[in-house]
C-alpha positions as CSV (number, residue, x, y, z in Angstrom):
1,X,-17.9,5.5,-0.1
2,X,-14.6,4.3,2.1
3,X,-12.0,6.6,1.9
4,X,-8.8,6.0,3.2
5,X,-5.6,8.2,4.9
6,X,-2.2,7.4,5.0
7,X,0.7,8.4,7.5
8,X,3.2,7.2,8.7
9,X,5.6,8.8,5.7
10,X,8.5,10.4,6.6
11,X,12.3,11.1,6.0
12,X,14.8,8.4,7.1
13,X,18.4,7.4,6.4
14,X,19.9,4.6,4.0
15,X,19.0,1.4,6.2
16,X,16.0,2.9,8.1
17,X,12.7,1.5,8.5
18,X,9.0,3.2,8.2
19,X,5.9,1.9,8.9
20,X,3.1,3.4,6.8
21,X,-1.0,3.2,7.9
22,X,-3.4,3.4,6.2
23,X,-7.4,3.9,8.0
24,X,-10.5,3.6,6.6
25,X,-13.2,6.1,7.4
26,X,-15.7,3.2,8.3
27,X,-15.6,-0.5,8.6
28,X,-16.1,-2.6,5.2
29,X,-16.4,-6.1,4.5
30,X,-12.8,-7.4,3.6
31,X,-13.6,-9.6,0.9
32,X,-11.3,-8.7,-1.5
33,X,-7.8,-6.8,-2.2
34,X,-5.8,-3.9,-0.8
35,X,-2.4,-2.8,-1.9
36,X,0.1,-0.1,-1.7
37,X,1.6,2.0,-4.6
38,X,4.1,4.3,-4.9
39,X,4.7,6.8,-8.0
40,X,7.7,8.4,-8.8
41,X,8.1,11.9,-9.7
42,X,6.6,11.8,-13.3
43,X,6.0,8.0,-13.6
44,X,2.4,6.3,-13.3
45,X,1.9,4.4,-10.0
46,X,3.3,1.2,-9.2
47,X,2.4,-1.6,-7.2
48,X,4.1,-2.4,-3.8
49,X,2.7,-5.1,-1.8
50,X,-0.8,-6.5,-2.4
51,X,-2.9,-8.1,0.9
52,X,-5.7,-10.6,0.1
53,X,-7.6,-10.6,3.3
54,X,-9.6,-13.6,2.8
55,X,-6.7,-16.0,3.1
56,X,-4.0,-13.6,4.1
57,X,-2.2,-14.2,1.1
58,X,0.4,-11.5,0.5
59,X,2.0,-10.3,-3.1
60,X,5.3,-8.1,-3.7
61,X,7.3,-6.6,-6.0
62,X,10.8,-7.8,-6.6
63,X,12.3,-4.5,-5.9
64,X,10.5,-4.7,-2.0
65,X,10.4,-8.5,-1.5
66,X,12.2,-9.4,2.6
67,X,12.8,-5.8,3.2
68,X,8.6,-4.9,3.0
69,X,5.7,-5.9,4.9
70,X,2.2,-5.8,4.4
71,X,-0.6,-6.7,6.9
72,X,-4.2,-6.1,8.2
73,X,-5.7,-5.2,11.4
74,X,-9.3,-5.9,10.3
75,X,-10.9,-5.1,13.8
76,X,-8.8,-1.5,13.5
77,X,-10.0,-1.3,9.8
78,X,-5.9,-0.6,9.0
79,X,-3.3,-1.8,6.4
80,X,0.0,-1.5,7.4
81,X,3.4,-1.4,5.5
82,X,6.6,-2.1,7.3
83,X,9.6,-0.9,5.3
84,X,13.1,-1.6,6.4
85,X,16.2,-1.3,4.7
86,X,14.9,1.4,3.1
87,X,17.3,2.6,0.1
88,X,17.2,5.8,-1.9
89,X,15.4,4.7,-4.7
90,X,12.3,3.7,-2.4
91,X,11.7,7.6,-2.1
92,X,8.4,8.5,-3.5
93,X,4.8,9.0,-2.9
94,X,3.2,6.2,-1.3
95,X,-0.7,5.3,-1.9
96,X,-2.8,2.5,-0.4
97,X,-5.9,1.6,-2.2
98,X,-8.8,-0.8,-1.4
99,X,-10.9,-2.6,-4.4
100,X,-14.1,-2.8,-2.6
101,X,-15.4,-5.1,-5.1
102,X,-17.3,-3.3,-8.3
103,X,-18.3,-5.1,-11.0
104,X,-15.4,-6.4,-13.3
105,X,-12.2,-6.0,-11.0
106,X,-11.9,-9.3,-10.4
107,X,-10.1,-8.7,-14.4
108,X,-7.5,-7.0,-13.1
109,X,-4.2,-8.1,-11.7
110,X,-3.3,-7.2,-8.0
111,X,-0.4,-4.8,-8.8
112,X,-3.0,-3.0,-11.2
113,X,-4.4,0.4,-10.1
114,X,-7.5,-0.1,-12.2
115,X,-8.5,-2.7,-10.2
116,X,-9.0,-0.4,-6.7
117,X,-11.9,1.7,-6.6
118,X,-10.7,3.4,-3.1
119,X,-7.6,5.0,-2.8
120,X,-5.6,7.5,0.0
121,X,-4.0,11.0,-0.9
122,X,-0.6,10.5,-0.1
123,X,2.1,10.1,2.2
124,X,5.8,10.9,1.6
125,X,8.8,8.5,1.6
126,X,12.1,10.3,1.2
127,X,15.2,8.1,2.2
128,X,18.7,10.0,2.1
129,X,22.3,7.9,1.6
């Protein structure tokens, strides 16, 4: 099984930028999605930024679009997340997560959590005004 670790979290000021990584344990075949999520206190995850490696097609939400990032170093098995301009209402927990291809994920949309099969423990985002 991959597992992956985040880092890269952090506590910035209204305007600052992050950049979150995320590692896999070992090297997998990158045939398929990875994403970030982030969850509010009390809320279910949401999706972030989504990163198709096989054409390097990249998805975001509204709320993240020209201010996030997302990118691969396949050779360093790492997905990346640049944040800039980060606001207050971008504090929360992010996740990445990794579909690694089981049977019937294909169903689900990027920005779905039940499509990834692979997923970090954490990393704090806390941005103060």
């Amino acid at each position: 099984q991959v597992q992956l670790v985040e880092s890269g979290g952090g506590s910035v000021q209204a305007g600052g930028s992050l950049r979150l990584t995320c590692t896999a344990s070992r090297y997998f075949e990158k045939k398929y999605f990875m994403a970030w999520f982030r969850q509010y206190p009390g809320k279910e995850r949401e999706g972030v930024a989504a990163f198709y490696p096989p054409s390097g097609a990249t998805y975001y939400d509204d709320s993240v679009k020209g201010r996030f990032t997302v990118s691969l170093d396949n050779a360093k098995n790492t997905l990346f997340l640049q944040m800039n301009s980060l606001q207050p209402e971008d504090t929360a927990v992010y996740y990445c997560a990794a579909d690694l291809g089981r049977s019937g994920s294909w169903a689900f949309d990027h920005f779905n959590e039940l499509k990834y099969d692979a997923w970090g423990q954490g990393t704090q985002v806390t941005v103060s005004s």
